[in-house]
TIBA-651984 format. One record per residue (C-alpha): residue in one letter; x, y, z. Coordinates in nm, 2 decimals, always signed. Each point is the difference from the previous one (the first is absolute). Layout:
<palums>
- A,X,Y,Z
...
</palums>
This chain:
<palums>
- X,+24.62,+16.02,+7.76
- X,-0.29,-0.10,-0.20
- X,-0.17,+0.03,-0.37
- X,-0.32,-0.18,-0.08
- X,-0.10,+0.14,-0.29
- X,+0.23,-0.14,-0.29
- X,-0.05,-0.09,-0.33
- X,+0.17,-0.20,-0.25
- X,+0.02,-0.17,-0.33
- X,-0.30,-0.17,+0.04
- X,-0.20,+0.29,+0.00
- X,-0.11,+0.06,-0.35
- X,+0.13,+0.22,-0.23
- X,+0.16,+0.27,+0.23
- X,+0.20,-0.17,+0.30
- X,+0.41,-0.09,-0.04
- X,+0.13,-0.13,+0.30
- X,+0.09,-0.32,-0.03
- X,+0.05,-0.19,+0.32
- X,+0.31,-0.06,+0.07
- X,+0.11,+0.37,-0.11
- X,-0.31,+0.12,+0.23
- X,+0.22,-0.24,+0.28
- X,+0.27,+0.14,+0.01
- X,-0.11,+0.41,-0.05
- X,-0.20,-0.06,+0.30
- X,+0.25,-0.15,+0.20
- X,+0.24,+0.27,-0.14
- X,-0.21,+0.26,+0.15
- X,-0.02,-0.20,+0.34
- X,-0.36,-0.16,-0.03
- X,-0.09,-0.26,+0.21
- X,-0.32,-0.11,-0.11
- X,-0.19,+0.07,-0.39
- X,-0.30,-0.11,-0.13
- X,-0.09,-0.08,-0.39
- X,-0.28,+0.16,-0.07
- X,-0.08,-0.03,-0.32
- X,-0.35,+0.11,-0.23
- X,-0.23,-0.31,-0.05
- X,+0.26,-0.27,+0.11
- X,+0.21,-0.16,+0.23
- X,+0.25,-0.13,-0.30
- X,+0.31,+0.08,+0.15
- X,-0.04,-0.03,+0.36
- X,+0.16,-0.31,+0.03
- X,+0.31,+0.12,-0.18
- X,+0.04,+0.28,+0.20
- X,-0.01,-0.17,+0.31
- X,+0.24,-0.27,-0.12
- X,+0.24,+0.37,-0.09
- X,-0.08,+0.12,+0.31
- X,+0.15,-0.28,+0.17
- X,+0.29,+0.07,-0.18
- X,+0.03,+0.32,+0.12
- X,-0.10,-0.05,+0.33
- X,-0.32,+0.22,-0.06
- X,-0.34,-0.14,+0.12
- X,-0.25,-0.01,-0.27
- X,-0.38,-0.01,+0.06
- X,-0.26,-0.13,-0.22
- X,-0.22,+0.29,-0.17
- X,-0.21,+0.14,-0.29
- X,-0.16,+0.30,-0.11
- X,-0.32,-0.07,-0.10
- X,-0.20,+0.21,-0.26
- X,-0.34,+0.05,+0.17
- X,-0.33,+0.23,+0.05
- X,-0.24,+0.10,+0.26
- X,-0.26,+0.25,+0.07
- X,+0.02,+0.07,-0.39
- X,+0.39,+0.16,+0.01
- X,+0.28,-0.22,-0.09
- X,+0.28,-0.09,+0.29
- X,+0.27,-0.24,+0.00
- X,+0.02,-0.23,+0.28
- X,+0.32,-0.20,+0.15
- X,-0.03,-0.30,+0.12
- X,+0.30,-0.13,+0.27
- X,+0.10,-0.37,+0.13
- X,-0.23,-0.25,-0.28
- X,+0.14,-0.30,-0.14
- X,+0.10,+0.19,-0.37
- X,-0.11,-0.33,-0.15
- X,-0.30,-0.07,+0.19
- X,-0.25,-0.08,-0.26
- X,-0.29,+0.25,+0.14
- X,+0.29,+0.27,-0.03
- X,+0.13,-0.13,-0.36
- X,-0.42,+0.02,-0.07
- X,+0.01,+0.36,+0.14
- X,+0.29,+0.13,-0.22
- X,-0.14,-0.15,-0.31
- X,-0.40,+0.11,+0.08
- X,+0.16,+0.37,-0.02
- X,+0.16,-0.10,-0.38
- X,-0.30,-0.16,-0.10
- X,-0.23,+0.25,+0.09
- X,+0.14,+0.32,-0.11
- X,+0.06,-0.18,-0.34
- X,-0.33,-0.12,-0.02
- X,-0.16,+0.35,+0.07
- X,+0.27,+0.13,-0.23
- X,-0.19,-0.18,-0.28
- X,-0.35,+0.08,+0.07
- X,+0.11,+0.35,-0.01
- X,+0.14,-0.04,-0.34
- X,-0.29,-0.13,-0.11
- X,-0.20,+0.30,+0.15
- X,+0.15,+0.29,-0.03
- X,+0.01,+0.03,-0.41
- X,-0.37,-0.03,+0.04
- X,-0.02,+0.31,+0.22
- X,+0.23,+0.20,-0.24
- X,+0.35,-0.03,+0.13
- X,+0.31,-0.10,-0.21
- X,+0.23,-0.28,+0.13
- X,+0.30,-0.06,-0.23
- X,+0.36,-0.20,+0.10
- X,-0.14,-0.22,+0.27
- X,+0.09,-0.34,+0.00
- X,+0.35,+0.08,-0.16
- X,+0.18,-0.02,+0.34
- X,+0.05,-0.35,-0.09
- X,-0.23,-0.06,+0.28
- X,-0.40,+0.00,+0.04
- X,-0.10,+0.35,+0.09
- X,-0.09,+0.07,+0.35
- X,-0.23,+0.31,+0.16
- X,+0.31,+0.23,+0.02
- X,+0.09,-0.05,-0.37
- X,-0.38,+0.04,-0.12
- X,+0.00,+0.33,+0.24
- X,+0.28,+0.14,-0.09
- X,-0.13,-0.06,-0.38
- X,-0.32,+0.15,+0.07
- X,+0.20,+0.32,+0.14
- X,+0.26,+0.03,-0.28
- X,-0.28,+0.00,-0.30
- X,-0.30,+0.13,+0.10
- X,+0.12,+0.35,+0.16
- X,-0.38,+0.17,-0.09
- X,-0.20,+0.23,+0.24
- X,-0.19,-0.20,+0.23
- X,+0.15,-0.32,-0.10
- X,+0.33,-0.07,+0.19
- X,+0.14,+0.30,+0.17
- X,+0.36,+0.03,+0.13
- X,+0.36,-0.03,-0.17
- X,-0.06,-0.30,-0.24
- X,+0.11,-0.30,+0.27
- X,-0.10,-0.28,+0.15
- X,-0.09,+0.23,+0.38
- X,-0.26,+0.16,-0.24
- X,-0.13,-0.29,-0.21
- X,-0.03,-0.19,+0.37
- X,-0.17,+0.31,+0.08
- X,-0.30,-0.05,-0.24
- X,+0.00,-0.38,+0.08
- X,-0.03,+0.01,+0.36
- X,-0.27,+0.31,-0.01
- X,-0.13,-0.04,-0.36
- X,-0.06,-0.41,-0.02
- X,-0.05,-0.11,+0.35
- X,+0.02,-0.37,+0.01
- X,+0.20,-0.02,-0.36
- X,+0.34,-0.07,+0.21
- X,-0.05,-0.21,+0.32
- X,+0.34,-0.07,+0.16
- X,+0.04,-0.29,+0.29
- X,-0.13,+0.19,+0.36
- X,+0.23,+0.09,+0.25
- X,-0.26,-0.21,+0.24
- X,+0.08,-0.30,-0.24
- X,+0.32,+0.06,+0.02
- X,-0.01,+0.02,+0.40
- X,-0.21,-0.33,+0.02
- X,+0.30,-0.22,-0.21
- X,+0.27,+0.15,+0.25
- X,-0.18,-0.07,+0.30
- X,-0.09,-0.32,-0.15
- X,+0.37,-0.09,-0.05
- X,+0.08,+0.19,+0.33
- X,+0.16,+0.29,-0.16
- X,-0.05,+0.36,+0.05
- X,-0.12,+0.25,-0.25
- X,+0.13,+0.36,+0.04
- X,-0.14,+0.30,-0.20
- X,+0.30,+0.15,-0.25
- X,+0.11,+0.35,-0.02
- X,-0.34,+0.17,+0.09
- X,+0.17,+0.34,-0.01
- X,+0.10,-0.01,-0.33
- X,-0.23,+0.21,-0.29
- X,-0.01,-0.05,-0.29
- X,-0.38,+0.08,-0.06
- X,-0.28,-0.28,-0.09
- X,+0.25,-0.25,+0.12
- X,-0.21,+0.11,+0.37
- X,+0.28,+0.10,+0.23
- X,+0.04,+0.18,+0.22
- X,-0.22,-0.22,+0.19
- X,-0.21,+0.13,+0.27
- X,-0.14,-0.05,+0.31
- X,-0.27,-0.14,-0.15
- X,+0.18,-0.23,-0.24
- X,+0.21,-0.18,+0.28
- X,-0.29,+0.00,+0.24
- X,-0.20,-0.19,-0.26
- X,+0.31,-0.27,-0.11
- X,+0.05,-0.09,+0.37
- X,-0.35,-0.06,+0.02
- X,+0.07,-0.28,-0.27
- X,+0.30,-0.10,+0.18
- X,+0.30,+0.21,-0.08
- X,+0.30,-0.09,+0.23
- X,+0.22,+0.34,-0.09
- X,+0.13,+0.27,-0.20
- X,+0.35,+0.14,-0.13
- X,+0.08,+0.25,+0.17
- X,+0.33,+0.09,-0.09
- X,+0.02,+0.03,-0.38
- X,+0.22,+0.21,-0.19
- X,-0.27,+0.24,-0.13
- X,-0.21,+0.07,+0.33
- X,+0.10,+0.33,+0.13
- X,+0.07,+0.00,+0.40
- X,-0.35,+0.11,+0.03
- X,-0.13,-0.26,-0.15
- X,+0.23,-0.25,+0.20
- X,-0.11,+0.15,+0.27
- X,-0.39,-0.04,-0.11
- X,+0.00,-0.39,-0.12
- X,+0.17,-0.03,+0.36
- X,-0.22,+0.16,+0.16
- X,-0.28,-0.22,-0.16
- X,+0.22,-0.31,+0.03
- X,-0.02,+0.07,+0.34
- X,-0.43,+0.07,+0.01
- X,-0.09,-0.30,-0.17
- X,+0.29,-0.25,+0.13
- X,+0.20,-0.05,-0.34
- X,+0.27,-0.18,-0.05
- X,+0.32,+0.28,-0.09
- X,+0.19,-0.10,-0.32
- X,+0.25,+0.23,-0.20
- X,+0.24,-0.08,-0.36
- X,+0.16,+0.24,-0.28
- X,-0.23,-0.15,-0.25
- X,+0.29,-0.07,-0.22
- X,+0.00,-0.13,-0.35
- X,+0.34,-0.01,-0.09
- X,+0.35,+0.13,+0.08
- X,-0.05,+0.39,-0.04
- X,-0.24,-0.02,+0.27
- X,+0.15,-0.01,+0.30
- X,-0.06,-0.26,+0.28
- X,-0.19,+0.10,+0.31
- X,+0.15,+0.00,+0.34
- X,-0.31,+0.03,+0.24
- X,+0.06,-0.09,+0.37
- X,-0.17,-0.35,+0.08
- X,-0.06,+0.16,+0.36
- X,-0.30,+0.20,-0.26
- X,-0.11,-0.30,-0.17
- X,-0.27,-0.21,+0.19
- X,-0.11,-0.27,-0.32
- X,+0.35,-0.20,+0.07
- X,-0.15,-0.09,+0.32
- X,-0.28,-0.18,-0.12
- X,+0.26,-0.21,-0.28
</palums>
C-alpha cells in the first residue's frame, strides 16, 4: 500500500511529522512505499529516505509546489527529482522569493487605495501574500471592499479578481519544464478539493489546458474527493493519458495515513 502525499517538519509552520516518527507510522499501518511531499522544499527528503530504510518503507523523492495557471491558483507535485538538484533548490526558493516580493509591493500599495494593514511583519518572518490577504480581509470588512468572513479565502479573493498581476506565483508549466528537465514527473494535487478562489475543483478545461503544457498526472485518490469525483479525475486520467497518483495529504499524526492500492497508482511506474 501506498501514500504519496506526505508532509513533514519541513513544511513551514503547519506540518509535524518528523521523519523517523512518519517511518515507523507508515510502516505500522503496512505501507510499502511514501513520498515527502512537502510545500516549497525538498528539505527532508533525504531524511526520510534514510528512516525509510529503517523501516523497510520505500521513500520517493517529492514536493508540493505552490503554483498558478490560467489565472487560478493550483499546487503541483513533482515525483522522482534529485531534492538537491540545484534547478529544483532554484524552484523552491523562486516561490519564497516571489510571494515575499509581491507581499511588499502590496504593502506599499494598498494604504494608498484606502485599506488598513496592521500586525504584518510580526510573525518573526517577512510577510508573504497569504499574511497581507488575510490582513486585508480581517480590517477592511466595508461594502464593496472585501467581502466574505474576514480571512485570507476572501482577502485572496479581491487579489486574484481585484489586482490582477499584484501576486504572480511560479506556473504550473514552469514547474512542469524543471521536472522534465530533471526527468521527474509533475502531477496535479487534490483537484477535487474546494475551498473557493484557491480554483478547485478543476475542470475539464483546467486539466485539458495543463497537459497541453505538459502535465504527467493527477491525484486521484485523495481523502476529500467524493467517489464521484474519483471516479471523474479517472475518467479524465484516462482521456488525456495521465499518470494516476493518490496520498492522505497528511501533516501530522491525527491525520491518518493513506492506504491506496498501488495496482490504482500509475506515477510509480515512471520513478
Amino acid at each position: 500500500m501506498i501514500d504519496l502525499h506526505i508532509h513533514t517538519i519541513a513544511t513551514p509552520h503547519h506540518a509535524s511529522w518528523e521523519p523517523e516518527q512518519l517511518a515507523a507510522a507508515a510502516a505500522a499501518r503496512g505501507l510499502t512505499v511514501i513520498a515527502a511531499a512537502d510545500h516549497n522544499t525538498t528539505a527532508s527528503v533525504l531524511a526520510l529516505a534514510a528512516a525509510g530504510a529503517r523501516h523497510g518503507v520505500r521513500v520517493v523523492s517529492g514536493v508540493e509546489i505552490d503554483s498558478a495557471f490560467g489565472g487560478k491558483l493550483w499546487h503541483t507535485l513533482v515525483y522522482g527529482a534529485d531534492p538537491a538538484a540545484p534547478a529544483m533548490l532554484a524552484l523552491c526558493a523562486a516561490v519564497f522569493e516571489r510571494n515575499v516580493a509581491d507581499a511588499r509591493r502590496l504593502i506599499a500599495d494598498l494604504p494608498g487605495r484606502g485599506f488598513t494593514l496592521a500586525g504584518l511583519g510580526e510573525q518573526g518572518r517577512s510577510p508573504n501574500v497569504a499574511d497581507v490577504a488575510t490582513a486585508l480581509a480581517h480590517l477592511n470588512r466595508l461594502p464593496g471592499r472585501v467581502p466574505g468572513e474576514g480571512d485570507e479565502e476572501a482577502g485572496m479573493r479581491y487579489l486574484l479578481t481585484e489586482l490582477r498581476g499584484a501576486y504572480r506565483p511560479v506556473g504550473v508549466d514552469e514547474v512542469i519544464a524543471v521536472a522534465h528537465g530533471l526527468g521527474a514527473v509533475a502531477v496535479l494535487a487534490h483537484p477535487g478539493r474546494s475551498k473557493g478562489i484557491y480554483a478547485v475543483p478543476a475542470a475539464d478545461e483546467d486539466l485539458e489546458a495543463m497537459v497541453e503544457a505538459g502535465l504527467d498526472g493527477v491525484e486521484v485518490y485523495y481523502p476529500a474527493h467524493s467517489a464521484e469525483q474519483v471516479a471523474l479525475y479517472a475518467a479524465l486520467a484516462a482521456k488525456y493519458g495521465l499518470l494516476v497518483s493518490g496520498g492522505s495529504d497528511s501533516h501530522h499524526p491525527g491525520q491518518a495515513l493513506a492506504s491506496v492500492d498501488p495496482q490504482l497508482v500509475t506515477v510509480l511506474g515512471r520513478l
